[in-house]
VOKOL-161368 format. One record per residue: residue in three letters; z, x, y of N, C-alpha, C in turn. Coordinates in pm, whole numbers, padded with zeros to 5 digits, always signed. Atoms other than C-alpha are relative to their C-alpha. Example, Ala and Ser with C-alpha at 12.3 -4.5 7.8 and 13.67 -1.06 7.14 Angstrom:
REM VOKOL-161368
ALA+00000+00089-00119+00780+01230-00450+00000+00090+00120/SER-00006-00082-00119+00714+01367-00106+00073-00077+00109/
REM end
This chain:
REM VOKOL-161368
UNK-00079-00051+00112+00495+06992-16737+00095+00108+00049/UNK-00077-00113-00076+00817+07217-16677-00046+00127-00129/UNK+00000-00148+00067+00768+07605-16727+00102+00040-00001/UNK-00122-00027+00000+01017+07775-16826-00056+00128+00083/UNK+00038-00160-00094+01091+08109-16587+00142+00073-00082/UNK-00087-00122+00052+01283+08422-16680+00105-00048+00012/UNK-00137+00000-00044+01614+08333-16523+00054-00099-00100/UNK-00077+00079+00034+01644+08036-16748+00018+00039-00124/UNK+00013-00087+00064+01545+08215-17031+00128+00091-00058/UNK-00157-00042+00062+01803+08436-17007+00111-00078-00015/UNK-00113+00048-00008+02044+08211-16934+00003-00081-00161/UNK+00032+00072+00136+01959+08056-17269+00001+00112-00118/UNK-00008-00110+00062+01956+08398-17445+00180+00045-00009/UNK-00159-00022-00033+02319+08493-17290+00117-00073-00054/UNK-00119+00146+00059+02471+08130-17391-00003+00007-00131/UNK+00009+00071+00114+02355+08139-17712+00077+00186-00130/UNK-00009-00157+00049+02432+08540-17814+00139+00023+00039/UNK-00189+00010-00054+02814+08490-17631+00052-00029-00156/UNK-00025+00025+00173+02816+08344-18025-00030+00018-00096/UNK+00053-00055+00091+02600+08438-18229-00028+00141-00047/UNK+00079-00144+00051+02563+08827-18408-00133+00042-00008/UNK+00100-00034+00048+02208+08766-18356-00096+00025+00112/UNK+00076+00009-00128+01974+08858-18127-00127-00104+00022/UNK+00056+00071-00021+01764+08598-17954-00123+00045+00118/UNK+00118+00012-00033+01445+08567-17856-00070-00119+00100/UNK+00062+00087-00031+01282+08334-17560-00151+00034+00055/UNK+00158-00013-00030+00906+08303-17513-00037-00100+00075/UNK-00004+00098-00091+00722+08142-17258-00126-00059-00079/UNK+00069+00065+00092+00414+07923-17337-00130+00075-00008/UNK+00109-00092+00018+00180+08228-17358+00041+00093-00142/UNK-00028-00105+00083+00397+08394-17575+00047+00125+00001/UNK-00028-00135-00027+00530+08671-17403+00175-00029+00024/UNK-00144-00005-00006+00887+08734-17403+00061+00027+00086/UNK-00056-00052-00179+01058+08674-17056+00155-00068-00044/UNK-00188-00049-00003+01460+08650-17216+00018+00055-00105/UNK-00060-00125+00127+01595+08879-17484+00100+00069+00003/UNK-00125-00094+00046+01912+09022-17605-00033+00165+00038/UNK+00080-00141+00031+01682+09346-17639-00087+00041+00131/UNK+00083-00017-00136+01612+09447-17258-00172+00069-00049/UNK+00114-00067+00040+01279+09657-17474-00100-00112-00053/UNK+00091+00099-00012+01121+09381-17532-00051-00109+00050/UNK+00018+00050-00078+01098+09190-17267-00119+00068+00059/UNK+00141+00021-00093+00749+09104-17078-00084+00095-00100/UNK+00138-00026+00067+00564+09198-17431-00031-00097-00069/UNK+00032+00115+00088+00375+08967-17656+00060-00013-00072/UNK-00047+00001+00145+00485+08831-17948-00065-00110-00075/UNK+00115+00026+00074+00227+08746-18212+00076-00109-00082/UNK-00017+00119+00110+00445+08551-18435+00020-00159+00141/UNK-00049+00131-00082+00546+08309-18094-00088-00122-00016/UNK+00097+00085+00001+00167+08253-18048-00050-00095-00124/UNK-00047+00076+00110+00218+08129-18400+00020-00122-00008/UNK-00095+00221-00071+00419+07801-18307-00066-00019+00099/UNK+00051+00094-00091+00214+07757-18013-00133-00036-00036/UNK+00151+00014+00014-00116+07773-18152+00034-00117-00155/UNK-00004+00097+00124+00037+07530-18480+00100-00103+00018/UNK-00111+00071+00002+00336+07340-18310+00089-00028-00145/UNK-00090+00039+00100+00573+07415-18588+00061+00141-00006/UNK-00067-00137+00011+00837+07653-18685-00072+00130-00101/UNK+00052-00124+00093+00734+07990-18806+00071+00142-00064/UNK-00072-00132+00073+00939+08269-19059-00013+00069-00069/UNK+00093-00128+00102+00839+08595-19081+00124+00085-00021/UNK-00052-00074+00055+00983+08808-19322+00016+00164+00015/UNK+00050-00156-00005+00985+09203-19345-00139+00011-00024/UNK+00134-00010+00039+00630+09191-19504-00069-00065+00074/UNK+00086+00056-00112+00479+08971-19267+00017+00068+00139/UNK-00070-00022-00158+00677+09123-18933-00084+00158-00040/UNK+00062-00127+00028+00444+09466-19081-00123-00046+00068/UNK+00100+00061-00024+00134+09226-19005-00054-00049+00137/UNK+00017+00036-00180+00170+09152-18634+00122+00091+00061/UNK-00010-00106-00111+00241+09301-18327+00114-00064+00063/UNK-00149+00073-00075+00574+09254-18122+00073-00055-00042/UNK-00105+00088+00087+00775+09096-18413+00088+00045-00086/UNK-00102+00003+00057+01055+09128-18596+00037-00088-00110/UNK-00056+00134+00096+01215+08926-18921+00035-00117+00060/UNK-00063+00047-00021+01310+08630-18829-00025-00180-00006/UNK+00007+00100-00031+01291+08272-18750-00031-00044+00106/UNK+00032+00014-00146+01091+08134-18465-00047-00176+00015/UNK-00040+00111+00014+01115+07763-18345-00089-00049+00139/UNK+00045+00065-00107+00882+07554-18088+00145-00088+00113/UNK-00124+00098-00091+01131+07446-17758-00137-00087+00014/UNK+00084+00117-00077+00970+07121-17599+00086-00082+00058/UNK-00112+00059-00094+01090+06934-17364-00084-00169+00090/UNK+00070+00159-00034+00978+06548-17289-00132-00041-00118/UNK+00104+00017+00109+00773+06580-17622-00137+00121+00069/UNK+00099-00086-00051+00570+06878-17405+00083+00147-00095/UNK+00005-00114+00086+00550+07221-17593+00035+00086+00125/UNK-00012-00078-00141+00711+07476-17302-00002+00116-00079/UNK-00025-00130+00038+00775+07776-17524+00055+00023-00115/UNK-00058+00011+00139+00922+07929-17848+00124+00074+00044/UNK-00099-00080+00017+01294+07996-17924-00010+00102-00094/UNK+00018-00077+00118+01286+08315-18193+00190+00066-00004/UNK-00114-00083+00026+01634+08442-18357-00025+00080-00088/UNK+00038-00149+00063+01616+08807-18520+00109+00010-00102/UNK-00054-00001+00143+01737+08844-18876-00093-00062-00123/UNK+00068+00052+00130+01663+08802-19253-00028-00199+00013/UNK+00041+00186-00048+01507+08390-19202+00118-00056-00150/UNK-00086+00083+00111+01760+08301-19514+00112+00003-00003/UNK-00131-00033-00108+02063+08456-19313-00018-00112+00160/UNK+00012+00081-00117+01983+08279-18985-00061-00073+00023/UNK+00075+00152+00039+01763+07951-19088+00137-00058+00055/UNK-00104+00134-00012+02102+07745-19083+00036+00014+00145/UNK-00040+00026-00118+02165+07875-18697-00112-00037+00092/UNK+00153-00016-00072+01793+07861-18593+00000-00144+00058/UNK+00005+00140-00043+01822+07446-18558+00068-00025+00146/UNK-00049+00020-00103+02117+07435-18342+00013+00114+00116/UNK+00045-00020-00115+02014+07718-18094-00088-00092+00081/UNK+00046+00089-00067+01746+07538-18044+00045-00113+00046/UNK-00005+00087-00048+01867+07244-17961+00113+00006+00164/UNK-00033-00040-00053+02135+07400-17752-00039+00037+00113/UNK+00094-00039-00137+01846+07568-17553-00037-00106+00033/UNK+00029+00113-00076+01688+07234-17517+00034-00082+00095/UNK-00111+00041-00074+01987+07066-17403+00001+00084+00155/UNK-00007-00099-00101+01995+07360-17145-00118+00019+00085/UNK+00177+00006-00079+01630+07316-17023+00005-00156+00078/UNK-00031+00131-00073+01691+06933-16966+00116-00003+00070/UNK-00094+00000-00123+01995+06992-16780-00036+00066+00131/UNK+00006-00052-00134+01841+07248-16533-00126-00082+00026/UNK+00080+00106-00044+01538+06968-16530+00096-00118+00075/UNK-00023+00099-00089+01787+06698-16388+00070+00082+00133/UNK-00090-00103-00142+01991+06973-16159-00115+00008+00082/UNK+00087-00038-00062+01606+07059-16034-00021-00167+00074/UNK+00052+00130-00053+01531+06661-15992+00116-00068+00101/UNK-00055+00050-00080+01858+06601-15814+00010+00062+00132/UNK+00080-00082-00166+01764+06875-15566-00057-00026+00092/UNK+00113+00111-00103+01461+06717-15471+00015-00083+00015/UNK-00058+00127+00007+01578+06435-15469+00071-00008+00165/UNK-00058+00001-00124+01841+06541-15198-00062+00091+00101/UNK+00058+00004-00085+01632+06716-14998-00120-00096+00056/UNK+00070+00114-00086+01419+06473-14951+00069-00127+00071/UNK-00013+00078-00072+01664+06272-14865+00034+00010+00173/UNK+00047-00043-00133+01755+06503-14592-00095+00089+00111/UNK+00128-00024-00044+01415+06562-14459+00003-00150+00007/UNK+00040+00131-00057+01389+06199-14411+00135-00033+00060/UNK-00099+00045-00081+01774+06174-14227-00064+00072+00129/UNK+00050-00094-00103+01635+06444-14001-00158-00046+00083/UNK+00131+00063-00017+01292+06265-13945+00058-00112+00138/UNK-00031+00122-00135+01512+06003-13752+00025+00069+00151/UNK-00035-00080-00133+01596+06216-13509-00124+00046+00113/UNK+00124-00038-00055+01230+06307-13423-00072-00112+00059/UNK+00078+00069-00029+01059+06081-13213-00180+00012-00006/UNK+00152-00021-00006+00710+06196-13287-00024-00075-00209/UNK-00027+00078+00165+00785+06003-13691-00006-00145+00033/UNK+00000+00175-00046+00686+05635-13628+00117-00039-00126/UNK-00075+00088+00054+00904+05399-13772-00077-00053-00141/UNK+00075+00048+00105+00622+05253-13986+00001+00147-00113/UNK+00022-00128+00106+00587+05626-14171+00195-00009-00085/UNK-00130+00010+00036+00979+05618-14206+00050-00131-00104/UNK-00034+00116+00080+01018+05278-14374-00130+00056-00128/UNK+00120+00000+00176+00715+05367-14632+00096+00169-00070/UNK-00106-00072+00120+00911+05714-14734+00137-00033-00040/UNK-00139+00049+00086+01215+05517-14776+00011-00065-00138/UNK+00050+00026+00144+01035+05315-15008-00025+00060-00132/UNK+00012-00067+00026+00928+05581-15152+00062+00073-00090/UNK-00101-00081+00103+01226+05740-15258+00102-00115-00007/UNK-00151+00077+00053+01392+05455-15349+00102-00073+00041/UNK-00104+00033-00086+01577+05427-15057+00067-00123+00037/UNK-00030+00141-00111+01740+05061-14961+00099-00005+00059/UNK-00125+00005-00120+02003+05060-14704-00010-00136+00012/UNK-00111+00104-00010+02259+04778-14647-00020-00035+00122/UNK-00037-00027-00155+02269+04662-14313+00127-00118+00009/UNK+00052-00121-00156+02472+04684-14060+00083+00110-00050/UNK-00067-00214+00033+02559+05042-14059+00035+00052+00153/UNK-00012-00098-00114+02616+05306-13798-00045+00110+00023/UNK+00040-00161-00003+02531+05642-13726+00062+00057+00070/UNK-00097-00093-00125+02738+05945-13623-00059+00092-00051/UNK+00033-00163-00022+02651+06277-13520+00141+00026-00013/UNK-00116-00033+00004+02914+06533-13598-00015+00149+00023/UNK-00015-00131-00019+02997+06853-13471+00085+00136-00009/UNK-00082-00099+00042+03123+07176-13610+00046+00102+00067/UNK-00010-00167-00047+03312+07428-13503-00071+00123-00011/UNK+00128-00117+00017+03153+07720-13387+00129+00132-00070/UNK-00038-00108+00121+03464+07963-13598-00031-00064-00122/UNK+00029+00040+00138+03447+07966-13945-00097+00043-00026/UNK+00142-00012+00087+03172+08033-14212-00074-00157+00052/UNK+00047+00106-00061+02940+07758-14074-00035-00075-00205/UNK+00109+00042+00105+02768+07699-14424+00092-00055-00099/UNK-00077-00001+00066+03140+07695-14598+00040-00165+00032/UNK-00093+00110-00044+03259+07429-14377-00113-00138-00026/UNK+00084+00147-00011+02925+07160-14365+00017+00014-00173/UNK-00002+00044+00175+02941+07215-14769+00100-00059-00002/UNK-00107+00102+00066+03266+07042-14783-00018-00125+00077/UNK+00026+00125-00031+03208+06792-14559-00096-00081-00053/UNK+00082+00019+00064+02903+06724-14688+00033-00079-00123/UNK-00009+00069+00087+03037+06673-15006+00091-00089-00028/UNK-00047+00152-00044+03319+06449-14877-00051-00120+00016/UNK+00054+00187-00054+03074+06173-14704-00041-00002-00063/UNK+00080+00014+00118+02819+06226-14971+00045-00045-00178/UNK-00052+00060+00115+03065+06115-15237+00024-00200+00034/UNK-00011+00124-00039+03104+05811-15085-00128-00146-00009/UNK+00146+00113+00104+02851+05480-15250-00059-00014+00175/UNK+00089+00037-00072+02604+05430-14968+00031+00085+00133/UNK-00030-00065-00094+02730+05692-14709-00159+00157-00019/UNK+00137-00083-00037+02405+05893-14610+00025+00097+00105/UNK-00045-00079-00084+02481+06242-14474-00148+00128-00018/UNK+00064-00112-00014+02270+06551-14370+00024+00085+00062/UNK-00025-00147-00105+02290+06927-14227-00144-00057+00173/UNK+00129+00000-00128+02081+06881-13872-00005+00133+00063/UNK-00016-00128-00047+02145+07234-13794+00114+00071-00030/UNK-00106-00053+00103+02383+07506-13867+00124-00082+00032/UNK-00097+00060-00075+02646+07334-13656+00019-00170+00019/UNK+00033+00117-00005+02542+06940-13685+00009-00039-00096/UNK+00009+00181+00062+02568+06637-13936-00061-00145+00040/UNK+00022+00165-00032+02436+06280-13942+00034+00009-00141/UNK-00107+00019+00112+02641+06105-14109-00038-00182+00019/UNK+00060+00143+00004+02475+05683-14177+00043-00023-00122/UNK-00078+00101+00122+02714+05465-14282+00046-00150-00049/UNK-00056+00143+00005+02831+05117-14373+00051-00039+00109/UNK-00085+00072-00166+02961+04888-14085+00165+00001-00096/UNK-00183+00051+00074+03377+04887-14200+00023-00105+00144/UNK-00156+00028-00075+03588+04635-13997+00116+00074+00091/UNK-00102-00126-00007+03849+04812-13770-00028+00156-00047/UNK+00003-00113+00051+03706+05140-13873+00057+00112+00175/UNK-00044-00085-00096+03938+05382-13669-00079+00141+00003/UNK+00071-00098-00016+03715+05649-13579+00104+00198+00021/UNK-00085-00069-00011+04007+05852-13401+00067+00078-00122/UNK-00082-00048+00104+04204+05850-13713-00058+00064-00075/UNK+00052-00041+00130+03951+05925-13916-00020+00158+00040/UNK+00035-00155-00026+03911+06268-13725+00128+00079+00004/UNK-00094-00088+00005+04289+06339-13746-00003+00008-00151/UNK-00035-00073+00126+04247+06337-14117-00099+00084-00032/UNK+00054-00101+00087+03963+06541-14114+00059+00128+00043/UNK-00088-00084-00030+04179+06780-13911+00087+00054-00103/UNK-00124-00027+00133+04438+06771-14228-00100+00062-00061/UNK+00074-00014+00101+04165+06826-14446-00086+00144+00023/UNK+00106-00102-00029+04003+07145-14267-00151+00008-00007/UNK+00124+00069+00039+03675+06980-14228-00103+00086+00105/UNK+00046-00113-00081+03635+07186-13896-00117-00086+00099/UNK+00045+00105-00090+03496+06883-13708+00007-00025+00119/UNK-00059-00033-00123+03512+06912-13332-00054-00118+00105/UNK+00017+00085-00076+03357+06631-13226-00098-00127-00083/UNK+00060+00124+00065+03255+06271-13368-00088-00105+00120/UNK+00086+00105-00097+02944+06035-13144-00033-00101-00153/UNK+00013+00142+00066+02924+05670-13300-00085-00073+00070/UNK+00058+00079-00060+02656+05469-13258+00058-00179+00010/UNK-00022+00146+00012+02631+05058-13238+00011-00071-00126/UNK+00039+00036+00141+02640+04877-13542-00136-00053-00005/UNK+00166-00028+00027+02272+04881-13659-00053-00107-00127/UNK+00049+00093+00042+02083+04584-13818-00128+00034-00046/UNK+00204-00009+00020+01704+04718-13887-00024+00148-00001/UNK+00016-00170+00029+01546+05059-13966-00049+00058+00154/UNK+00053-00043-00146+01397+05066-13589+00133+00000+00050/UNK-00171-00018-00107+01795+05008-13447+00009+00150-00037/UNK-00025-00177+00049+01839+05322-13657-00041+00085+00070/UNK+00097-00156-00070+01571+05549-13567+00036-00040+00193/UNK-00029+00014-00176+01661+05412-13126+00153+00082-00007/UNK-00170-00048-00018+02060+05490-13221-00006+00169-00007/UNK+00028-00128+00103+01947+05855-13395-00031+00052+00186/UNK+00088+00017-00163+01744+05848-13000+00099+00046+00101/UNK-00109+00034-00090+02060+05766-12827+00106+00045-00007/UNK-00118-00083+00016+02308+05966-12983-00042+00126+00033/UNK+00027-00116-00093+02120+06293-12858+00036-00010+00133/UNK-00017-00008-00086+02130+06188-12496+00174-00038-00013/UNK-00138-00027-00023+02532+06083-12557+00069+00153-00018/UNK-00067-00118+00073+02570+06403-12705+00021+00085+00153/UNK-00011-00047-00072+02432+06571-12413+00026-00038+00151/UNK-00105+00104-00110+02630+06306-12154+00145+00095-00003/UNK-00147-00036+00032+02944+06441-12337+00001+00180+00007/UNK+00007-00171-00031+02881+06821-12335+00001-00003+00175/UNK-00050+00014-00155+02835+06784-11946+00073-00028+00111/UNK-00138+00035-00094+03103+06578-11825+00102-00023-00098/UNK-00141-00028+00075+03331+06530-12152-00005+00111-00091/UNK+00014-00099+00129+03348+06849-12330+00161-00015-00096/UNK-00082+00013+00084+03705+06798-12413+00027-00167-00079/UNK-00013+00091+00104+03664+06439-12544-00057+00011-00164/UNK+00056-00034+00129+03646+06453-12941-00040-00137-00084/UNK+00083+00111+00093+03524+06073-13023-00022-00073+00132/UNK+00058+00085-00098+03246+05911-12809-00078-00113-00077/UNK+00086+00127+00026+03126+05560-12875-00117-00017+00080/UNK+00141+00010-00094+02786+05499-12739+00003-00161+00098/UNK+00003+00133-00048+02913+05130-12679+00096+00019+00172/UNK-00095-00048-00131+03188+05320-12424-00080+00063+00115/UNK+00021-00086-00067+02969+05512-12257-00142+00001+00059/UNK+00182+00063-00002+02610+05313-12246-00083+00022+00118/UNK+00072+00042-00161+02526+05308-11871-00012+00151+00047/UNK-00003-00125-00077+02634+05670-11760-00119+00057-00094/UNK+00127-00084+00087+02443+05785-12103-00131+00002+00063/UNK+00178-00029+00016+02112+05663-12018-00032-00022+00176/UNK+00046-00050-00121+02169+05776-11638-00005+00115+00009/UNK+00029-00141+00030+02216+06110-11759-00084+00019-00072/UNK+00078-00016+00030+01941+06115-11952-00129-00006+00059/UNK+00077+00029-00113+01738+06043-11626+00027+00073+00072/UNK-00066-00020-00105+01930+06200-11431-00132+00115+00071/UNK+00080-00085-00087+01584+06450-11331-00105-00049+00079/UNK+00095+00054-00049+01371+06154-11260+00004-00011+00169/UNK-00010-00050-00163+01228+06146-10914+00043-00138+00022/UNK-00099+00096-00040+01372+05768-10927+00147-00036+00027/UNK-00167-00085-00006+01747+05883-10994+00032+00048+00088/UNK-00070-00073-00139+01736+06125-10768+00004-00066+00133/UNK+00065+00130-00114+01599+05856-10496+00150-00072+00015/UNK-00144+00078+00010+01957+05683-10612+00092+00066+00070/UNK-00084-00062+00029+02140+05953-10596-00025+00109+00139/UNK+00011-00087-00132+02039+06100-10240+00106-00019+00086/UNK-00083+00005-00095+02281+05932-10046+00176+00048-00054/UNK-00078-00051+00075+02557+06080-10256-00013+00152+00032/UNK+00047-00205-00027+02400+06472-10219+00066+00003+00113/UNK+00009+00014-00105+02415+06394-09865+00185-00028+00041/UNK-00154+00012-00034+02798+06331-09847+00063+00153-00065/UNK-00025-00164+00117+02851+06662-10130-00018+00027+00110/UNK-00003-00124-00088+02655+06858-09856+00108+00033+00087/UNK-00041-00019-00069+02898+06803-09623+00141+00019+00004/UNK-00148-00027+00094+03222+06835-09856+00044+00146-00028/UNK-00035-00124+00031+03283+07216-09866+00099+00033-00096/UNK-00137-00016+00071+03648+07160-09957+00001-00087-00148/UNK-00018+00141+00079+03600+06863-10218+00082-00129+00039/UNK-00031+00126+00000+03802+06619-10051-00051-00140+00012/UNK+00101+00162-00024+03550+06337-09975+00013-00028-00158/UNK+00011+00060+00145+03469+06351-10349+00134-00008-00059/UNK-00147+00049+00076+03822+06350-10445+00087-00178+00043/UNK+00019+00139-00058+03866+06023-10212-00095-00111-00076/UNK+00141+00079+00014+03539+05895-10318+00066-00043-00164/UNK-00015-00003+00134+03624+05952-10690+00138-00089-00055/UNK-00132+00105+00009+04014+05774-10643-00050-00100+00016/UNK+00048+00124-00092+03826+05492-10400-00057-00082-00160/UNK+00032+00074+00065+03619+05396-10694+00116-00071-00142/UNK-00072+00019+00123+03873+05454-10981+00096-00143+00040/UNK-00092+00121-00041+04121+05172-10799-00064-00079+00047/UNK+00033+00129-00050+03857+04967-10755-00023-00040+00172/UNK-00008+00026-00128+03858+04987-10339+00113-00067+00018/UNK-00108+00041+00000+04233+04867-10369+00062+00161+00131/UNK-00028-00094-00158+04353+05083-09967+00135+00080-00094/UNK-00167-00032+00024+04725+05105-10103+00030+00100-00096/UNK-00019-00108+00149+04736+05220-10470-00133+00155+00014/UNK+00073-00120-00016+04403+05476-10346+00082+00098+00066/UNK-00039-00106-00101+04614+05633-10091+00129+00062-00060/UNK-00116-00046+00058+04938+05675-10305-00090+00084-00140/UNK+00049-00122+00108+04700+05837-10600-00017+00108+00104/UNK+00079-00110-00035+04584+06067-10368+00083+00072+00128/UNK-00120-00028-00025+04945+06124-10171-00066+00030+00158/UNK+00037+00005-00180+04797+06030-09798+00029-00114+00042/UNK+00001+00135-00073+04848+05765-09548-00105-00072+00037/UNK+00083+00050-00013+04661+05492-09532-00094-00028+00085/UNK+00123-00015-00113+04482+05554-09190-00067+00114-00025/UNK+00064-00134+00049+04383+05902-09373-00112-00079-00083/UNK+00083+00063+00105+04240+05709-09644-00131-00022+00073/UNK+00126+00095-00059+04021+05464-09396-00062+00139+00090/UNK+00075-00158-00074+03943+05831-09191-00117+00043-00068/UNK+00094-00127+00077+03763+06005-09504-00098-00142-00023/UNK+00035+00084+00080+03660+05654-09618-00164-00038+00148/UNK+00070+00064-00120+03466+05584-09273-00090+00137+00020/UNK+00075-00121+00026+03342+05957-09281-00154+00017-00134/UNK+00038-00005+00145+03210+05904-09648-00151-00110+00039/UNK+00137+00119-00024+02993+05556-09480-00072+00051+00042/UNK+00167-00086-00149+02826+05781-09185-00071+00065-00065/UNK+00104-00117+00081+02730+06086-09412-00083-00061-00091/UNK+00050+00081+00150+02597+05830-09715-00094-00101+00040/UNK+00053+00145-00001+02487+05497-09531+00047-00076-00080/UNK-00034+00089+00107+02657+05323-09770+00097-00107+00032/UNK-00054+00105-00106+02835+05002-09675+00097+00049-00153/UNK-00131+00008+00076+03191+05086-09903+00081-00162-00069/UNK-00080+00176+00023+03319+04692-09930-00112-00041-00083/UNK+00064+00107+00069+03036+04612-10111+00025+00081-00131/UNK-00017-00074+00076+03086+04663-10489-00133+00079-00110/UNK+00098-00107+00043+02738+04758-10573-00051+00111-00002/UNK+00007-00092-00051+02722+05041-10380+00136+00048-00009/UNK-00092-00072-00032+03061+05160-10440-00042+00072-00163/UNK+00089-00026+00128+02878+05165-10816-00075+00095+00010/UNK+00074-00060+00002+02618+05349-10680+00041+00145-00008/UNK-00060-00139-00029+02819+05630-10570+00091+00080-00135/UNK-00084-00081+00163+03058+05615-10902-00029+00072-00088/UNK+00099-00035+00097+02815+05633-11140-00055+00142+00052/UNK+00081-00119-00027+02649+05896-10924+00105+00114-00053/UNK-00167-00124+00082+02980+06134-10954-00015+00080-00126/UNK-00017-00059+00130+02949+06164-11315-00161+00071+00007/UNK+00097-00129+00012+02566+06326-11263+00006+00077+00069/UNK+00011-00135-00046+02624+06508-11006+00118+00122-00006/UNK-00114-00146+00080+02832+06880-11150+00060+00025+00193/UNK-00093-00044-00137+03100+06969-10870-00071+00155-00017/UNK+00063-00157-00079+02982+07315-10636+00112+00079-00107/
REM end
């Protein structure tokens, strides 16, 4: 059953006294008076309230009766209820044959005003639960099976296929100013599922579009002062387990792209699949096992040019000509560093698995 509390009380006292010459009276379902025109009587009994609660019906005491009990006044006093439950009494102060004809429509006024902050309270919970269960995906210690039964739960049915993006806020600004508007941008949108993940974070699970330009969509949130600094897109997502793996997989892109792209501002996970989930390894003692004969050329790079070779060599593909004009040397320089690069590494260069090995390596290992 809802209680009523002070704050609403007043607010139901304030709305209704902005119009009326009369002073009003709210009681809770004990009977004690927690809103009032009359700060002096607030948080005391009032004998006529327990009246209507102890008879569910209206009760009007006169001068001669308001002599007879304690805490009362003339007036007119009226059972609120709310879902057919008894929460408390409205009372308005005056002769009951002067203020009978306004006594109806306060009340109902207040009522009205009790069931509105009942659906404002139910759409609350409502949305936090929904994000307490966007945020759940993110946790790998939340099975999948627990996640599909609170979706049920609340109702939830998602469309498939969808997507999922992380989104990241600028660190100026009021942080709390800026996710409230975004927020209530994606969240206006029919089946677009958004949440705070921290002061600075969003997930944002949405419909698959066609052509959905991702880019563009971040130069209009630019127009829009949305304060968005960086958009990760997952795969398009078929099943509540793709979900909760993408939710998985957009952390380690995240922290792919903070390490080697900080200035890119939209990463696809489909662009970037292989380096992601070698940087997300990148401490295993199998990785590093990969990634030895690579150290082993670094050590011996003081200046950076091997890796600046190394890093052209792969980008052109092992093409001699176009490597040596990116990198403004002659082509017996080239085969010099390139033949240097085999001894320190072991690595046979002509083959293209191993020229892989070394590429890929590049992006984990951070330049001295």
């Amino acid at each position: 059953m809802l209680e009523l509390d002070s704050t609403l009380a007043q607010h139901i006292v304030d709305r209704a006294m902005a119009i009326l010459p009369y002073n009003i009276n709210v009681m809770d379902a004990q009977g004690m008076i927690i809103g009032s025109g009359d700060p002096l009587r607030l948080h005391t009994r009032h004998e006529g309230a327990q009246l209507v609660l102890a008879n569910r019906r209206v009760v009007e005491i006169d001068e001669q009766a308001a002599t007879c009990l304690r805490g009362v006044r003339p007036g007119v006093n009226l059972p609120l209820l709310h879902a057919d439950e008894l929460i408390g009494v409205l009372g308005i102060t005056g002769d009951p044959e002067v203020v009978r004809p306004y006594a109806e429509l306060v009340r109902m006024a207040a009522e009205m005003l009790v069931e509105q902050r009942q659906v404002q309270a139910e759409r609350h919970w409502q949305r936090h639960q929904l994000d307490s269960w966007l945020r759940q995906l993110f946790d790998p210690v939340v099975s999948v099976t627990a996640l599909a039964a609170d979706a049920e739960r609340q109702g939830l049915a998602l469309s498939w296929p969808r997507q999922v993006c992380l989104l990241e806020l600028q660190e100026q600004g009021e942080p709390l100013a800026q996710r409230a508007r975004l927020l209530a941008a994606l969240a206006g949108k029919k089946e677009h599922l958004c949440a705070p993940l921290g002061m600075r974070e969003l997930v944002w699970c949405r419909p698959l579009v066609a052509g959905q330009d991702d880019r563009q969509w971040l130069e209009a949130a630019d127009q829009r002062s949305w304060g968005v600094t960086r958009l990760l897109v997952s795969d398009p997502l078929h099943s509540l387990e793709q979900l909760r793996q993408a939710c998985l997989a957009l952390r380690d892109l995240q922290a792919f792209a903070t390490a080697r792209h900080p200035s890119l501002r939209v990463l696809a996970l489909d662009e970037h699949r292989l380096a992601t989930l070698l940087h997300a390894q990148r401490h295993s003692w199998l990785l590093q096992g990969w990634l030895a004969p690579l150290r082993q050329v670094l050590a011996q790079d003081a200046n950076g040019v091997l890796r600046a070779t190394l890093e052209a060599w792969c980008a052109h593909d092992g093409q001699v000509q176009s490597c040596a004009d990116a990198l403004g040397i002659h082509r017996n320089t080239l085969r010099y560093r390139l033949e240097r690069i085999g001894e320190l590494s072991g690595v046979e260069l002509t083959r293209l698995d191993r020229r892989l090995q070394l590429s890929l390596g590049l992006g984990l290992i951070e330049p001295e």
